[in-house]
VOLUMNU-803203 format. One line per field, with one value per residue: x negated, y, z of N, C-alpha, C in turn; residue in one letter; residue number from 1. Coordinates in steps of 0.05 Angstrom, whole numbers. Example, Ala and Ser with C-alpha at 12.3 -4.5 7.8 and 13.67 -1.06 7.14 Angstrom:
2
nxx = -264/-257
nyy = -114/-45
nzz = 156/142
caxx = -246/-273
cayy = -90/-21
cazz = 156/143
cxx = -264/-258
cyy = -66/1
czz = 156/157
code = a/s
pos = 1/2
REM end
This chain:
269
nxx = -54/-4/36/24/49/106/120/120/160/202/206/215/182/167/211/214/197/147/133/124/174/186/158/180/227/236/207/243/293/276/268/293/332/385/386/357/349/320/309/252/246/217/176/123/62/23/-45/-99/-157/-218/-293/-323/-333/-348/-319/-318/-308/-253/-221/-234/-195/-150/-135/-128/-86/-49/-40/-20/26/61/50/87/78/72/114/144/114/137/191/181/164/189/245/294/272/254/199/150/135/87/36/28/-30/-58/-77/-126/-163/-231/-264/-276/-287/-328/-357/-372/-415/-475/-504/-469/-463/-460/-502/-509/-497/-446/-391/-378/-419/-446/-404/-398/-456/-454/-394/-356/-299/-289/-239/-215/-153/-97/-69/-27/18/77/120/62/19/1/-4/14/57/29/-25/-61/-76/-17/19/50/0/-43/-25/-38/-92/-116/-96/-132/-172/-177/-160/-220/-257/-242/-226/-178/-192/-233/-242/-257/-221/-217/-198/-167/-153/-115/-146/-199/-198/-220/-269/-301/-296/-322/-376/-392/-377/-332/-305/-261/-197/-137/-96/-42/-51/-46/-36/-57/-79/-109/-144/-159/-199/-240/-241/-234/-179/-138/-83/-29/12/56/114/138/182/178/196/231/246/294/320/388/414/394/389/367/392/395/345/342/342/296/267/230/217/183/150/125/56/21/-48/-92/-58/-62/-53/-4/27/31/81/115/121/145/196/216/231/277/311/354/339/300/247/199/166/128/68/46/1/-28/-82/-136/-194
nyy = -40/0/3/-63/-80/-60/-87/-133/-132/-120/-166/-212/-235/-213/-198/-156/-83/-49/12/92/131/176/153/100/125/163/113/79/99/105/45/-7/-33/-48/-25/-21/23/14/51/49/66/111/168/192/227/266/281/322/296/298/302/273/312/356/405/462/464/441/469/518/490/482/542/559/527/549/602/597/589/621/658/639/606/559/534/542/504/460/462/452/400/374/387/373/381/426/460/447/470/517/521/587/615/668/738/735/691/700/690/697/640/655/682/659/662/630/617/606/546/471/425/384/408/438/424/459/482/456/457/518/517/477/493/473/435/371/335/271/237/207/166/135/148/184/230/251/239/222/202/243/239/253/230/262/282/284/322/343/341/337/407/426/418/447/499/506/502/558/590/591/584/618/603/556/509/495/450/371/320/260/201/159/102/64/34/55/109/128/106/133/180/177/165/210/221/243/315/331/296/288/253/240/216/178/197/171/136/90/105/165/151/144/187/258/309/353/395/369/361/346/305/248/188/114/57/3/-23/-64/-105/-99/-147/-187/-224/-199/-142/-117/-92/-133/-188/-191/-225/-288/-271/-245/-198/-148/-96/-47/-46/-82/-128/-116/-69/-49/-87/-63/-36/-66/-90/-45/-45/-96/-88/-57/-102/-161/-228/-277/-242/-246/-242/-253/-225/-194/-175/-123/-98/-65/-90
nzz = 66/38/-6/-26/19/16/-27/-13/22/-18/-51/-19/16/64/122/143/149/181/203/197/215/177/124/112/106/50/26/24/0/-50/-66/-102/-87/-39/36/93/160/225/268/323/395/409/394/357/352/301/292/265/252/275/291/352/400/380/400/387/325/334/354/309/275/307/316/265/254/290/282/221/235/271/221/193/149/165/165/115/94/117/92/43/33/88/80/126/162/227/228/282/353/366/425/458/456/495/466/410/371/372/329/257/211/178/207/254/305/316/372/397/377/394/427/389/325/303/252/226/208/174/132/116/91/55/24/12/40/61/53/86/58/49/0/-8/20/20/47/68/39/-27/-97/-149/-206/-248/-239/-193/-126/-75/-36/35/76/45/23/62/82/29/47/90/71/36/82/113/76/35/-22/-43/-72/-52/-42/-22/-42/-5/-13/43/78/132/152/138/152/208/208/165/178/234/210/186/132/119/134/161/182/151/143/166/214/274/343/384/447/435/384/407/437/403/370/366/368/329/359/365/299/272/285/300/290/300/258/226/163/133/82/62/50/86/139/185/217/271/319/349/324/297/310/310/258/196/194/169/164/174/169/216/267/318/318/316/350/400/395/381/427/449/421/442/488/486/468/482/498/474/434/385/337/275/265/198/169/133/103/85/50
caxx = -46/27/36/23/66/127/122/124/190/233/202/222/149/174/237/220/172/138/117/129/204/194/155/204/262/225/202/279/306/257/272/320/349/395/357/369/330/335/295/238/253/185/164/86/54/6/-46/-119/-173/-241/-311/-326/-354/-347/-291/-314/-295/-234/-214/-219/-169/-122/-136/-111/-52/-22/-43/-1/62/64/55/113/64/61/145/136/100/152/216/168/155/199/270/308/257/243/164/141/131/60/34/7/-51/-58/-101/-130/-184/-256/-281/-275/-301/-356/-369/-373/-446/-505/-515/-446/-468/-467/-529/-502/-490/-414/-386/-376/-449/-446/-383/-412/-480/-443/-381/-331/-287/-280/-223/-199/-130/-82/-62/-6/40/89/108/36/-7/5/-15/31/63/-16/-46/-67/-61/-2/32/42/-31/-65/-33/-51/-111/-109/-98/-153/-204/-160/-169/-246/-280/-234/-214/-159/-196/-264/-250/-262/-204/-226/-181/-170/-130/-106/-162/-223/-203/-230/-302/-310/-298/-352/-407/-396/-366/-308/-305/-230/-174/-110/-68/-20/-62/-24/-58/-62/-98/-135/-151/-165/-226/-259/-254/-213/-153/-128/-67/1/29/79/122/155/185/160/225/238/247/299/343/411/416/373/402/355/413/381/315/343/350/270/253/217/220/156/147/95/55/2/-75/-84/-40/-67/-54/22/34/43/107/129/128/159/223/229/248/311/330/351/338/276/234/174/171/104/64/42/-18/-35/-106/-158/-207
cayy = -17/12/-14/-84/-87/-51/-100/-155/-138/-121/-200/-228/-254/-206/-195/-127/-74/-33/38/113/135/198/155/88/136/154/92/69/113/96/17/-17/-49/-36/-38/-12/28/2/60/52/91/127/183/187/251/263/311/324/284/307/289/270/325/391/425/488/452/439/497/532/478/497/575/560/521/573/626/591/570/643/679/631/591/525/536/542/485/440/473/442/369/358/405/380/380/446/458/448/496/516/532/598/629/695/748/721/676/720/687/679/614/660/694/648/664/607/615/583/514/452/413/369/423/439/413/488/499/451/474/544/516/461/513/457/418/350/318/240/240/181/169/124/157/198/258/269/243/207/209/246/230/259/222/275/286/310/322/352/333/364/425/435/423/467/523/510/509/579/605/582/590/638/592/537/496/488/421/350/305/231/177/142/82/73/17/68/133/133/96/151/212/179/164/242/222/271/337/320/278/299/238/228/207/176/214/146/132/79/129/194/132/147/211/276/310/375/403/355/380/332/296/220/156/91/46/-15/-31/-89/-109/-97/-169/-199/-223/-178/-119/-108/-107/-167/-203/-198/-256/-311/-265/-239/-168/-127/-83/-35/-52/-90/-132/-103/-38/-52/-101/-49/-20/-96/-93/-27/-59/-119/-82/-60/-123/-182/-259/-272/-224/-258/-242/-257/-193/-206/-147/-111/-81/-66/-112
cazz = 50/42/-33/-21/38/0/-37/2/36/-28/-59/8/25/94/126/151/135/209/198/210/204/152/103/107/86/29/8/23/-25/-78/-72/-119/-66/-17/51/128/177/242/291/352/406/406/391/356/339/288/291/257/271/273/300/375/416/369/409/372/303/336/355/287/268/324/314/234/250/304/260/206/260/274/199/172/131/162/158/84/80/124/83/26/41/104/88/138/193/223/239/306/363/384/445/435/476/501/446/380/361/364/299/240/199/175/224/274/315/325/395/410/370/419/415/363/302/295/226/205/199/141/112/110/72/31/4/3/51/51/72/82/59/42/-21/-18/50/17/33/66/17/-48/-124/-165/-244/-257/-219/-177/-90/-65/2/60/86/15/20/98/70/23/62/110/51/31/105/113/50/6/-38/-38/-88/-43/-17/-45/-25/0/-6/64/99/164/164/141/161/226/201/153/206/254/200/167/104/109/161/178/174/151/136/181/236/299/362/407/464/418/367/425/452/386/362/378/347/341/367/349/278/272/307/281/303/279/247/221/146/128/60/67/43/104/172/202/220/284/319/373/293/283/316/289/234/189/200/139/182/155/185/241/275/339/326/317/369/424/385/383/452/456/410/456/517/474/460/504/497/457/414/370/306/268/241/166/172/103/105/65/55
cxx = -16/36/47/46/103/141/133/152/207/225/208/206/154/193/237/193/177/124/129/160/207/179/168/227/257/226/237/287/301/272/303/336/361/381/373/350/335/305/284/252/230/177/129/79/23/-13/-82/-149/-208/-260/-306/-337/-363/-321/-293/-297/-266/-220/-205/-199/-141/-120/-114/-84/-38/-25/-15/32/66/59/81/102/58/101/154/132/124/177/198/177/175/236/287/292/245/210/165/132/101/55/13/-3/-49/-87/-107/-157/-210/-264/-273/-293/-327/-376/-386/-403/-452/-509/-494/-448/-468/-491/-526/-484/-467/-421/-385/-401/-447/-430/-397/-437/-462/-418/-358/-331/-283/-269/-214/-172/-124/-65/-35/15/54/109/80/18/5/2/13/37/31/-32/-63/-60/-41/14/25/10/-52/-57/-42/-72/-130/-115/-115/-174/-197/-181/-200/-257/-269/-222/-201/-173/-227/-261/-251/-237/-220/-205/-190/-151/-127/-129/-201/-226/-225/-267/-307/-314/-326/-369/-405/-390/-344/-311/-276/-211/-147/-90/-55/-23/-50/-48/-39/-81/-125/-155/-168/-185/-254/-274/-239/-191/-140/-101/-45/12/46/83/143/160/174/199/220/249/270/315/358/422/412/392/385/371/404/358/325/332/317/256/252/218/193/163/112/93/24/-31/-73/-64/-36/-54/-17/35/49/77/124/138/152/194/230/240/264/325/333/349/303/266/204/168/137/100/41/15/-21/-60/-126/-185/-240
cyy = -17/-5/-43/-99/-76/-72/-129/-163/-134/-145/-222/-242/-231/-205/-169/-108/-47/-13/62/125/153/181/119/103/139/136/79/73/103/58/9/-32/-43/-41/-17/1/25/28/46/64/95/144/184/224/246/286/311/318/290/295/288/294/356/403/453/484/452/465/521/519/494/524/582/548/535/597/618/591/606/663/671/611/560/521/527/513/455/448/461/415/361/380/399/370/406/440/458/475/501/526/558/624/667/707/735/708/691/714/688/655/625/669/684/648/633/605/609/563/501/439/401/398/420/429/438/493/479/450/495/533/489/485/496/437/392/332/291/251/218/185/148/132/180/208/265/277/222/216/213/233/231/251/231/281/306/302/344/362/349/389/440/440/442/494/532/519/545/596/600/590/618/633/558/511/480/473/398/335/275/213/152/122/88/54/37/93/146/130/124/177/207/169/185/244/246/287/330/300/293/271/215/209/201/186/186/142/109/93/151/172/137/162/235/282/342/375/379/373/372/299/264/201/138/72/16/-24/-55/-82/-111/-127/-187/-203/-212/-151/-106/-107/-133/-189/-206/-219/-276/-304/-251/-211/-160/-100/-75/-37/-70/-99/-123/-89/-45/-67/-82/-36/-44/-99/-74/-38/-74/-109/-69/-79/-142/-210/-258/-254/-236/-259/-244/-233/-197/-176/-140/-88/-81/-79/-104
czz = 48/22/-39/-8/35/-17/-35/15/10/-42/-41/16/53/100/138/154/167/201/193/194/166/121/91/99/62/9/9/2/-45/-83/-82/-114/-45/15/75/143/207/258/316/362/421/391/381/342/327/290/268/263/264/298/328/387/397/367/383/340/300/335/332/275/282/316/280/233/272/285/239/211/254/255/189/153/131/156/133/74/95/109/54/17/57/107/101/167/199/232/276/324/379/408/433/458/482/482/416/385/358/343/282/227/199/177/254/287/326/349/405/397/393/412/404/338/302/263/210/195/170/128/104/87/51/10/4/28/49/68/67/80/52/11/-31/13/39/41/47/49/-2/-75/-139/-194/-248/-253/-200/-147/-91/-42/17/68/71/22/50/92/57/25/82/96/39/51/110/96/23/-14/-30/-49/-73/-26/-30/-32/-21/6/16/64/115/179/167/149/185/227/183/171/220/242/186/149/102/139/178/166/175/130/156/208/260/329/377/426/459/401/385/431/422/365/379/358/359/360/351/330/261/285/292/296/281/274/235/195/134/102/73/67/61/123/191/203/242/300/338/339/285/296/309/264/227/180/186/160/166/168/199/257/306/351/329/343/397/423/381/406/465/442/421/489/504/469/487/494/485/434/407/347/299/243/225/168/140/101/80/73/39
code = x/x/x/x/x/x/x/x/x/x/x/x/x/x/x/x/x/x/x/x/x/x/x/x/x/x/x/x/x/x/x/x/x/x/x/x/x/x/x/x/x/x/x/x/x/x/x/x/x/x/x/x/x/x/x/x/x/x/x/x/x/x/x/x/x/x/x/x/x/x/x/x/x/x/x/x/x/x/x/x/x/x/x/x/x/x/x/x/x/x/x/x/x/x/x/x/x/x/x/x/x/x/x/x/x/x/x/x/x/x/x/x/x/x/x/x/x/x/x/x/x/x/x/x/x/x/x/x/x/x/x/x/x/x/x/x/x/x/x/x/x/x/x/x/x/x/x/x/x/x/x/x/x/x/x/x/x/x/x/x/x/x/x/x/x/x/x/x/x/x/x/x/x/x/x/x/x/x/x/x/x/x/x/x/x/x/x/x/x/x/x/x/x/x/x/x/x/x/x/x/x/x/x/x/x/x/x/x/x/x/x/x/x/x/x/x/x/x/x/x/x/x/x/x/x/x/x/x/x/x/x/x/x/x/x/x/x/x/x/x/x/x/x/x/x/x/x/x/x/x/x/x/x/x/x/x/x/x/x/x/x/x/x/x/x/x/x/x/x
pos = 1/2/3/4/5/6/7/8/9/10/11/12/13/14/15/16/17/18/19/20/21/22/23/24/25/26/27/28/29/30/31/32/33/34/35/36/37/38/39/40/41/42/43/44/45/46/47/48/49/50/51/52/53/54/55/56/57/58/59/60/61/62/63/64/65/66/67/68/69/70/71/72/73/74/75/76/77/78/79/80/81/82/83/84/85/86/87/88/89/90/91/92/93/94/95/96/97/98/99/100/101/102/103/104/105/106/107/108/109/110/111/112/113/114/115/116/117/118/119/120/121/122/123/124/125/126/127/128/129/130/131/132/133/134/135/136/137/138/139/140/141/142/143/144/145/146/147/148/149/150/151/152/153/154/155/156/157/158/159/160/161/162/163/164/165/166/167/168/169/170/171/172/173/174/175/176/177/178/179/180/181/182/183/184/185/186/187/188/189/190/191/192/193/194/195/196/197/198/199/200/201/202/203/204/205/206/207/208/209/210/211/212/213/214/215/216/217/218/219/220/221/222/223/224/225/226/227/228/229/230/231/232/233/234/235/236/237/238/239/240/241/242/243/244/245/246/247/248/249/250/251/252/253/254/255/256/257/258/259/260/261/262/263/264/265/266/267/268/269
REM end
């Protein structure tokens, strides 16, 4: 978990904290310590991750976020959350979308029931979100979701059902998100999902709806200044040490001499 591992680097139980550029600046800011961001050079895009094998599902996803790109509304929502990032550019099909949500006809189902048919008879959305990845998802003063990710959200349960309010949120990780999607606990994922070729092996994902590097965390205090500097050093890394490892790899062909730093994982257990 994020929290944990925040934690870890400004008490110096790490020397550098691995994870996605926009919500290290953030947390940067926030810490009462002076501190460095040292950039990947990688590119990860995030996009919406939903069941295996119900394109149609998909699809009304995609149909709602070009719809949005092209009213001004997903604009809105990045001049929100991300003001000095403009929104992304969609690719954008020839004609419009034949359905709507509630319209959508039965005799285009696949033989495994799309997810809409039980949106439609349930009335409410329910999405995995993250509750500690500011700005997507995180619990306000109130203790209530907020982000990015919620009000995407949001606006799907808006566009779909009529009302904004007709979705349940589900607090995910980066360790359960994916288990919850493929045993039906939530219809989609919207937090901050990295579209990977590990990830794409086990479910799908809409359209890319943002775009991030991954970075590098250190105290200003630290002799970690650059990534050559993380070697033999303990690197706080969010899930799986697995999953990170490849972006370890990707940092060591920037550097030269040795690169080995040991990755401290922070999962939920």
């Amino acid at each position: 978990e994020y929290a944990p591992a925040v934690l870890a680097l400004k008490a110096g139980q790490a020397d550098a904290l691995l994870a996605d550029s926009t919500y290290l600046t953030r947390v940067g800011d926030a810490l009462p310590i002076n501190n460095v961001l040292l950039p990947l050079p990688a590119v990860q895009a995030f996009g919406i991750g939903v069941a295996q094998g119900d394109a149609y599902f998909r699809n009304l996803i995609d149909a709602a976020l070009s719809t949005m790109a092209q009213s001004g509304a997903l604009a809105a929502l990045y001049a929100k959350w991300f003001p000095t990032q403009p929104a992304p550019q969609f690719e954008s099909l020839p004609g419009q979308w034949p359905y709507t949500f509630a319209t959508s006809p039965s005799d285009l189902m696949p033989p495994t029931p799309s997810r809409w048919v039980q949106l439609q008879t349930r009335g409410k959305l329910l999405v995995g979100v993250a509750y500690d990845f500011a700005p997507f998802g995180f619990l306000g003063d109130d203790g209530q979701p907020r982000g990015f990710d919620i009000d995407l959200s949001r606006e799907f349960a808006r566009r779909w059902l009529g009302d904004a309010d007709a979705l349940e949120l589900v607090r995910v990780t980066p360790a359960t998100a994916i288990p919850l999607l493929m045993a039906g606990q939530v219809d989609l994922i919207a937090a901050a999902l990295p579209f990977t070729w590990a990830n794409r092996a086990l479910i799908d994902f809409s359209q890319s709806y943002f775009l991030d590097g991954q970075s590098v965390l250190t105290r200003a205090d630290s002799p970690v200044q650059t990534l050559a500097d993380l070697d033999q050093r303990v690197v706080a890394v969010i899930g799986e040490a697995g999953s990170a490892q490849e972006l370890v790899t990707l940092a060591a062909e920037t550097t030269t001499g040795a690169f080995a730093p040991t990755l401290l994982p922070f999962q939920e257990l």
